[in-house]
VOGU-3710 file (C-alpha; in Angstrom, 3 decimals, decimal comma):
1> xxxxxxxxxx> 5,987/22,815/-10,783  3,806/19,836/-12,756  3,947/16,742/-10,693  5,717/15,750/-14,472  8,496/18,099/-14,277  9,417/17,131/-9,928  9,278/13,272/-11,326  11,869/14,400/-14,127  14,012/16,383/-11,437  13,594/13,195/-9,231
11> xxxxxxxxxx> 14,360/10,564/-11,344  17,486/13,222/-12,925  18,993/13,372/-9,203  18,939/9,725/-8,738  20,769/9,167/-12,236  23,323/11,470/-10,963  24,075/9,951/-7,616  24,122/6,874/-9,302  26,481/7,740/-11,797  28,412/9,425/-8,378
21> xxxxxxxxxx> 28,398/6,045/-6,821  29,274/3,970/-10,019  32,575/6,667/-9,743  33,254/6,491/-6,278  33,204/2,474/-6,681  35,881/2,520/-9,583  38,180/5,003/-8,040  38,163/2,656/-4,917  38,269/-0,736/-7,015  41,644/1,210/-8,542
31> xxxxxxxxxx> 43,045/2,187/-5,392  42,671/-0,902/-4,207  44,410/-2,461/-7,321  47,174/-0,308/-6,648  48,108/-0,746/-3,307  47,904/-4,491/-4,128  50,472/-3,966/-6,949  52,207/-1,533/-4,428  52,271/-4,757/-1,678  53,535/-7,103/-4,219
41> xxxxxxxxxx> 56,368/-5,105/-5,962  57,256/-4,282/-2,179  57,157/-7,940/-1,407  59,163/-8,761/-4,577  62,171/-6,621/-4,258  62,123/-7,662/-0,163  62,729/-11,213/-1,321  65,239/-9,661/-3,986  67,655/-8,110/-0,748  67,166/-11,170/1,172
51> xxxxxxxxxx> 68,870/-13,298/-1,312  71,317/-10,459/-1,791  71,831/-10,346/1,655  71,969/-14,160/2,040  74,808/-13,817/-0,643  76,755/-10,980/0,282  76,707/-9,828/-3,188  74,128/-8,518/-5,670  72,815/-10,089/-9,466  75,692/-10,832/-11,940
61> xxxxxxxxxx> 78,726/-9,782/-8,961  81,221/-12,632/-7,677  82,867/-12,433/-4,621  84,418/-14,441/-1,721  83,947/-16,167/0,169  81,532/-18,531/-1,921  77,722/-18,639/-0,402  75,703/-20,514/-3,132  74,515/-19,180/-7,062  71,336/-18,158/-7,795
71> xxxxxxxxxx> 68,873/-20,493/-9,151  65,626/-18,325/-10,611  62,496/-18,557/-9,213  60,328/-20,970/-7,511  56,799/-21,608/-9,458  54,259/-18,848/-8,697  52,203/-19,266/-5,830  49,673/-16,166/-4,417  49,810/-15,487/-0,597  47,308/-13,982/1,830
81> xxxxxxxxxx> 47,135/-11,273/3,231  45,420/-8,068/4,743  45,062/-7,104/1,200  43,922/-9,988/-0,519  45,879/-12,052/-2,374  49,196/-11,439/-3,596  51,335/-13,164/-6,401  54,577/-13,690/-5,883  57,377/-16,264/-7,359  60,040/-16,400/-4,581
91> xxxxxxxxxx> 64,165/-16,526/-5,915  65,944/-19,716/-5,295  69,568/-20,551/-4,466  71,480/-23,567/-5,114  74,962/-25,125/-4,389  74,984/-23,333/-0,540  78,171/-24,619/1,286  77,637/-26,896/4,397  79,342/-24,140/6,249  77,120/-21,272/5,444
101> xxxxxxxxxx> 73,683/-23,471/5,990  73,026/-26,849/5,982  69,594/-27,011/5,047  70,657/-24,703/1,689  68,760/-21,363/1,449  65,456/-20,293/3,318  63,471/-17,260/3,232  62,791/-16,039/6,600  59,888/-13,433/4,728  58,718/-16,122/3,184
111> xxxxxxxxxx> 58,788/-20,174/4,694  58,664/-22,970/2,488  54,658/-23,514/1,739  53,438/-20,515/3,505  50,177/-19,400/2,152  48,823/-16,720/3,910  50,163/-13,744/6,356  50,096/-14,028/10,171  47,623/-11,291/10,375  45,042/-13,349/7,957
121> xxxxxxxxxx> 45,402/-16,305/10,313  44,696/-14,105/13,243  41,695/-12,376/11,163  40,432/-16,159/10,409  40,196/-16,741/14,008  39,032/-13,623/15,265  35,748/-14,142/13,169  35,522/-17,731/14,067  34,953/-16,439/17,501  32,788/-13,541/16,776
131> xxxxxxxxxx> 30,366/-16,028/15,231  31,479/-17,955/11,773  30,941/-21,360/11,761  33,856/-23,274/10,545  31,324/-24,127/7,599  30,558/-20,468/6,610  34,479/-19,443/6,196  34,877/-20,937/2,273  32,278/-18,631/0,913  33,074/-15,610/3,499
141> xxxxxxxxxx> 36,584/-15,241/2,875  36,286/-16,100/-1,494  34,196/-12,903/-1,787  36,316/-11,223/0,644  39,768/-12,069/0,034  38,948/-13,661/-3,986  38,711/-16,758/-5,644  42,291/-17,535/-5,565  42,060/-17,325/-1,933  44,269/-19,844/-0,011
151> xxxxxxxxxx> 41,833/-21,246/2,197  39,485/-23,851/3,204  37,104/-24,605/6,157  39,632/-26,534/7,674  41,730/-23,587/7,535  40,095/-22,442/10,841  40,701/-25,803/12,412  44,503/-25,914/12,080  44,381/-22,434/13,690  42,287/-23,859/16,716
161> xxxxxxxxxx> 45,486/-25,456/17,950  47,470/-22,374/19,116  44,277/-22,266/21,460  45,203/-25,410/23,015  48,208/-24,198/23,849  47,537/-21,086/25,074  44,533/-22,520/27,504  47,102/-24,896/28,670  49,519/-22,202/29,762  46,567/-20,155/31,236
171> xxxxxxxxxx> 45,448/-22,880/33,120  49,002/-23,226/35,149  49,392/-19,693/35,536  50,209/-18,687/39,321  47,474/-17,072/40,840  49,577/-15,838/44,110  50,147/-12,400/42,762  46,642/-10,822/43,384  43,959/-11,268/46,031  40,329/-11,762/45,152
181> xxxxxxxxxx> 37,791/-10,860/47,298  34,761/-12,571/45,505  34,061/-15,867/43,644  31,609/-16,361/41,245  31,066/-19,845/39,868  28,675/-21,513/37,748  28,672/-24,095/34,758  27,229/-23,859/31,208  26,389/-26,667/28,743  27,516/-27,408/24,988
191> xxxxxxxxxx> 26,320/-29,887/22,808  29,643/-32,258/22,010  30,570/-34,841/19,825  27,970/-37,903/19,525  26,923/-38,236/23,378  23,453/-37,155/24,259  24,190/-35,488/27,596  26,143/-32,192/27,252  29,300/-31,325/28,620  29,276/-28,911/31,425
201> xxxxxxxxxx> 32,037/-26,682/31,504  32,927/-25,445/35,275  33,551/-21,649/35,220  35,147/-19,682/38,049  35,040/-15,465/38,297  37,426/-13,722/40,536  37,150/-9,836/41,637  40,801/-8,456/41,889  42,353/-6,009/44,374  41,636/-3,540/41,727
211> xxxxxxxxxx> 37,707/-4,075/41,608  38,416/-5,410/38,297  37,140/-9,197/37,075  39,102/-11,990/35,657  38,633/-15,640/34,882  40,014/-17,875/36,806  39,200/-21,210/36,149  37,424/-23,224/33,227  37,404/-26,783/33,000  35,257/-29,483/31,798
221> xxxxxxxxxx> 32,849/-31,255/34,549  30,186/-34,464/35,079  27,309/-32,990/35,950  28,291/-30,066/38,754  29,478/-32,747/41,139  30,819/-32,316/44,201  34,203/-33,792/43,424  34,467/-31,754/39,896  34,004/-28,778/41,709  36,546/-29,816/44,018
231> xxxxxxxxxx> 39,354/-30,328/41,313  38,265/-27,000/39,881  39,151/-25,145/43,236  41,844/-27,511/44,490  43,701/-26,049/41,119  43,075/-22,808/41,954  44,473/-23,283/45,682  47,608/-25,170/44,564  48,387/-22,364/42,146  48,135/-19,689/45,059
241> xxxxxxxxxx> 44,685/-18,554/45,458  43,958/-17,296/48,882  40,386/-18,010/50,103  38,020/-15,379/48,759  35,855/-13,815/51,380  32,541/-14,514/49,683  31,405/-17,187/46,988  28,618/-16,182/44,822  26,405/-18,807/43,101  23,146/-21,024/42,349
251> xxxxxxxxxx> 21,623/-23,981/44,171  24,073/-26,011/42,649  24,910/-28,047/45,997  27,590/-29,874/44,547  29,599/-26,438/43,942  28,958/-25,362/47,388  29,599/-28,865/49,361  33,336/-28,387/47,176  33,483/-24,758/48,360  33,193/-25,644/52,168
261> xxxxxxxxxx> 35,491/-28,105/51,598  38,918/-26,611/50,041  37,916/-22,994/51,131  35,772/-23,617/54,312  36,039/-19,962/55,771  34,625/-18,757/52,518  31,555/-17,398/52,948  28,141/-18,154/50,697  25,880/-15,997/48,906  22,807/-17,684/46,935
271> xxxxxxxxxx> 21,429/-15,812/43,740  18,125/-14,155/43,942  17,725/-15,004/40,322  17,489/-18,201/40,727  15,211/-18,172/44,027  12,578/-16,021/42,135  12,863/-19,620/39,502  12,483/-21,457/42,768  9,651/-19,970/43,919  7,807/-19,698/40,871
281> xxxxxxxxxx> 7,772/-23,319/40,422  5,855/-24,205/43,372  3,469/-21,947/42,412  0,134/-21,860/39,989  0,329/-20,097/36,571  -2,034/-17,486/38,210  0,449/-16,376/40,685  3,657/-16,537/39,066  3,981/-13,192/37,461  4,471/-11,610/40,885
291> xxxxxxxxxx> 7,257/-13,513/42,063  9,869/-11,166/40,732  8,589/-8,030/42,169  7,516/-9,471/45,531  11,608/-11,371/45,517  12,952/-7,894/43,887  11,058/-5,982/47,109  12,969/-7,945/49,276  16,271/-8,209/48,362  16,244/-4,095/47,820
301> xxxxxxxxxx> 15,784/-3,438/51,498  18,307/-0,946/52,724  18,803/-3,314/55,878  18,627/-6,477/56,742  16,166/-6,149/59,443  13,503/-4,115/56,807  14,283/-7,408/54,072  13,291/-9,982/56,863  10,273/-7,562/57,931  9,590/-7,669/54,030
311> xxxxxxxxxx> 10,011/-11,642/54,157  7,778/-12,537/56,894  4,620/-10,263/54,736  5,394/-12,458/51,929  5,523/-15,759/53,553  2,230/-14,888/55,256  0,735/-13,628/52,145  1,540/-16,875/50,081  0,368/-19,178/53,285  -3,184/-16,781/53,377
321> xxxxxxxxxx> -3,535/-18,404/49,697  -2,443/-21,833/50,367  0,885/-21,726/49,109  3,006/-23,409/51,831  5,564/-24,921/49,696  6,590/-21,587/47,960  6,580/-20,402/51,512  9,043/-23,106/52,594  11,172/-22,144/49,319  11,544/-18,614/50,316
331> xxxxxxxxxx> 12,785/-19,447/53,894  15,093/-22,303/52,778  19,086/-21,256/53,344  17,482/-17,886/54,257  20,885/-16,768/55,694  22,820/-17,595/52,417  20,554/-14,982/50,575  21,508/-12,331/52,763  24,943/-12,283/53,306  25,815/-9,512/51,079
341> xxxxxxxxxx> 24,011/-7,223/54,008  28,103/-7,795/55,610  29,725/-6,501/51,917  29,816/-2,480/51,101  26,432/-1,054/49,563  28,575/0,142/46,152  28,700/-3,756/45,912  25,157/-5,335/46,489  24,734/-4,977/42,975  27,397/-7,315/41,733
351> xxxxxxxxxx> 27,089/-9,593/44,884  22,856/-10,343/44,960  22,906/-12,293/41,862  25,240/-14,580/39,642  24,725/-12,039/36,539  28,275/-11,218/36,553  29,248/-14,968/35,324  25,381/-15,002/33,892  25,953/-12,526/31,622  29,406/-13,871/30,422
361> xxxxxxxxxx> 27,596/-17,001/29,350  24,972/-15,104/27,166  27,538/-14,224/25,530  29,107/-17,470/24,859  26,067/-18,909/24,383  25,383/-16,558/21,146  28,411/-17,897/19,487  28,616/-21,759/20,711  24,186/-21,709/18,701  25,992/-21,006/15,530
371> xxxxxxxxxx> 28,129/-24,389/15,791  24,912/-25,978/17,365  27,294/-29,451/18,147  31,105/-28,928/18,222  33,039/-32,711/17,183  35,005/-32,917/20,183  34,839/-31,689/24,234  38,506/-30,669/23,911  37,203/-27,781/21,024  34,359/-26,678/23,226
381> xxxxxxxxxx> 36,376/-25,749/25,980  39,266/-24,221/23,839  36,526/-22,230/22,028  34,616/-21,126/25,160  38,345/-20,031/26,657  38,744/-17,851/23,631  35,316/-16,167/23,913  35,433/-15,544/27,212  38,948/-13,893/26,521  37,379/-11,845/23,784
391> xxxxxxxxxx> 34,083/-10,870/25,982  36,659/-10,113/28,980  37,365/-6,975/27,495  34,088/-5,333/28,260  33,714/-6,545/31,390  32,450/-3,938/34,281  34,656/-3,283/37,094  32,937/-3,248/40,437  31,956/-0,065/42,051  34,291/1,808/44,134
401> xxxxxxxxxx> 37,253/0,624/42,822  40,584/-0,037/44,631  39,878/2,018/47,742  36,788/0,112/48,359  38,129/-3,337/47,780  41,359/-2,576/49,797  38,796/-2,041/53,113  37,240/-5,333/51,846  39,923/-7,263/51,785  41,280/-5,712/54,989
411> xxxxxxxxxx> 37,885/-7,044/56,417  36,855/-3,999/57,685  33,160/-4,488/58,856  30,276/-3,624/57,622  26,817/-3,389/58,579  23,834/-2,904/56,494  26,149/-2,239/53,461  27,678/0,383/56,048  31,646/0,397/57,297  31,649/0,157/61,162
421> xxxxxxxxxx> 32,410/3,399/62,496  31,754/5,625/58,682  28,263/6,680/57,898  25,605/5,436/59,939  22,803/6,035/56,950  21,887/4,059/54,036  23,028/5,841/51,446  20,433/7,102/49,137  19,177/5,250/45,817  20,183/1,999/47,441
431> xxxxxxx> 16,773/0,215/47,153  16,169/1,647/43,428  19,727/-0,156/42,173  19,032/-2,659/39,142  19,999/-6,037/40,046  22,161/-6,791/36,852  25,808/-7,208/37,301
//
């Protein structure tokens, strides 16, 4: 075959698929005229038997007792849906008795100025959260829903306030029904309003009976104080919460100083993440690429005994190069890095670091970039609240599950990741564990 005749079959299949696709496009363009003709006529002759209904008697019939007359139809108006758009001119009744209603006829399908469906308003917000500024939605939803669309971009902030209300009622929710064995707490910051500091928003992680994690607390903050971490967990205590056996966070001392005081016989745990930043910064650009690994070395020791054997190599190392105040910085609260040694091996993992809260922020953070600088505090945290809700549903259970977390919270005792009295051995694959949550 002549290079000719394959550019002829080529370019003879590609006019064909085309003219496949150009089909395939107008069948679905009809279908989808249809069922939006099917949705209104449906729509049209519900309205029909609700004024029937409302009557108790159909078009041209009289009968008693006397409910109202008919009064045509209200001016068209086009309401959205999952469909699109729908026209529709709603009936009208006039002359309704005081008895039967006193505010005269109302459709319950279809309220007085109602524009669009429930679902569309849930839709609206649902993409607001999964990363549509309130800016994009105008253009978005015209090409999706069509020009007659009834929307605006402050469509999205009318729906904002069913979040206020629902973070309200989540935030007095009693918290007496489960027991958590682990906190995890930290704070992230968002750009608000006109003030040049950001907000910090205090953020609290429980780990149920179940092994399963939920959000417990998220409030706005000054700067990780002391005393805003203590309203944060004096909430949570007044609402029920039992004292968690372990609290897992950064070097945030405020959070801890607030910790010791409303929950003093829970225990600390200090993220490795964030020594391997400490550490790093005491140290010359030559030197800092081995921080992680030489941190990472240590904090993967099957036993506590083998991770301080580990430490004191380290420490020596960085004083043999004249690096005494990265040596200082490893040692420093030395006994709050190691606590999860005391905690079941399944759950070193989630305990060594703060990724499990960490992680929930990336995600927040990828949304709150697109609005760069929300107007108001109040929005950030009702936004933030939603996403987290939304991100909650992916969130990974800790290992074991309820069997494990039921000897937790029994305080069995453990040693070296080991239950007192089970298994004397590390189990195997221990040390090789990732340290993301």
């Amino acid at each position: 075959m002549t290079r000719y005749q394959r550019e002829q079959e080529s370019g003879g299949a590609k006019e064909a698929g085309e003219m496949v696709w150009e089909a395939a496009t107008e069948v679905g363009d009809v279908l989808e005229e249809l069922v939006r003709k099917g949705a209104q006529e449906m729509l049209r002759r519900a309205l029909e038997d609700e004024v029937e209904g409302f009557l108790g008697r159909g078009r041209h019939e009289r009968k008693r007792p006397f409910r109202g007359y008919r009064n045509g139809y209200a001016p068209e108006r086009t309401v959205g849906s999952g469909l699109g758009t729908v026209a529709v001119r709603a009936p009208r009744v006039r002359e309704v008795p005081a008895e039967v209603s006193g505010e005269g006829y109302r459709s319950a399908i279809l309220p007085r100025y109602q524009r669009r469906s429930r679902a569309q308003a849930r839709l609206f917000a649902q993409l607001y959260l999964e990363g549509l500024s309130s800016g994009d939605f105008e253009p978005v939803f015209r090409a999706l829903l069509g020009e007659e669309a009834p929307l605006s971009k402050n469509t999205i902030l009318r729906l904002k306030g069913t979040w206020k209300t629902e973070y309200e009622a989540w935030k007095q929710r009693s918290l007496g029904d489960h027991r958590y064995a682990y906190l995890w707490f930290d704070g992230i910051y968002v750009g608000c309003g006109q003030e040049r500091e950001k907000t910090v928003l205090l953020a609290v992680l429980g780990a149920r009976e179940d092994g399963s994690k939920e959000l417990l607390a998220l409030e706005e903050g000054y700067r990780e104080s002391t005393e805003s971490w203590a309203r944060v967990l004096r909430s949570l205590r007044d609402r029920g919460l039992e004292p968690a056996l372990l609290g897992v966070g950064d070097g945030a001392l405020g959070a801890w100083a607030a910790l010791d005081e409303v929950f003093p016989t829970t225990r600390h745990q200090r993220c490795w993440n964030h020594r391997v930043l400490n550490v790093r910064d005491r140290l010359p650009k030559r030197l800092q690429a081995e921080v992680r690994n030489e941190l990472r070395h240590l904090w993967e020791a099957p036993t506590r005994a083998q991770c301080e054997v580990r430490r004191d190599k380290y420490v020596a190392k960085l004083r043999s190069e004249k690096q005494e105040g990265a040596a200082a910085t490893v040692l420093r609260d030395w006994e709050d890095f190691v606590t999860f040694y005391d905690f079941p091996q399944e759950h070193w993992l989630h305990l060594r670091t703060t990724n499990a809260i960490e992680s929930v922020f990336a995600g927040v953070r990828l949304r709150t970039d697109v609005a760069k600088r929300m107007g108001q505090r109040e929005n950030a945290v009702y936004l933030v609240f939603k996403l987290i809700q939304r991100l909650g549903q992916n969130w990974r259970a800790l290992n074991g599950g309820r069997t494990l977390m039921t000897l937790v919270l029994k305080q069995g005792r453990f040693v070296d990741g080991v239950l007192e009295g089970g298994d004397t051995e590390p189990k195997p694959g221990v040390e090789r564990q990732s340290a993301a949550a």
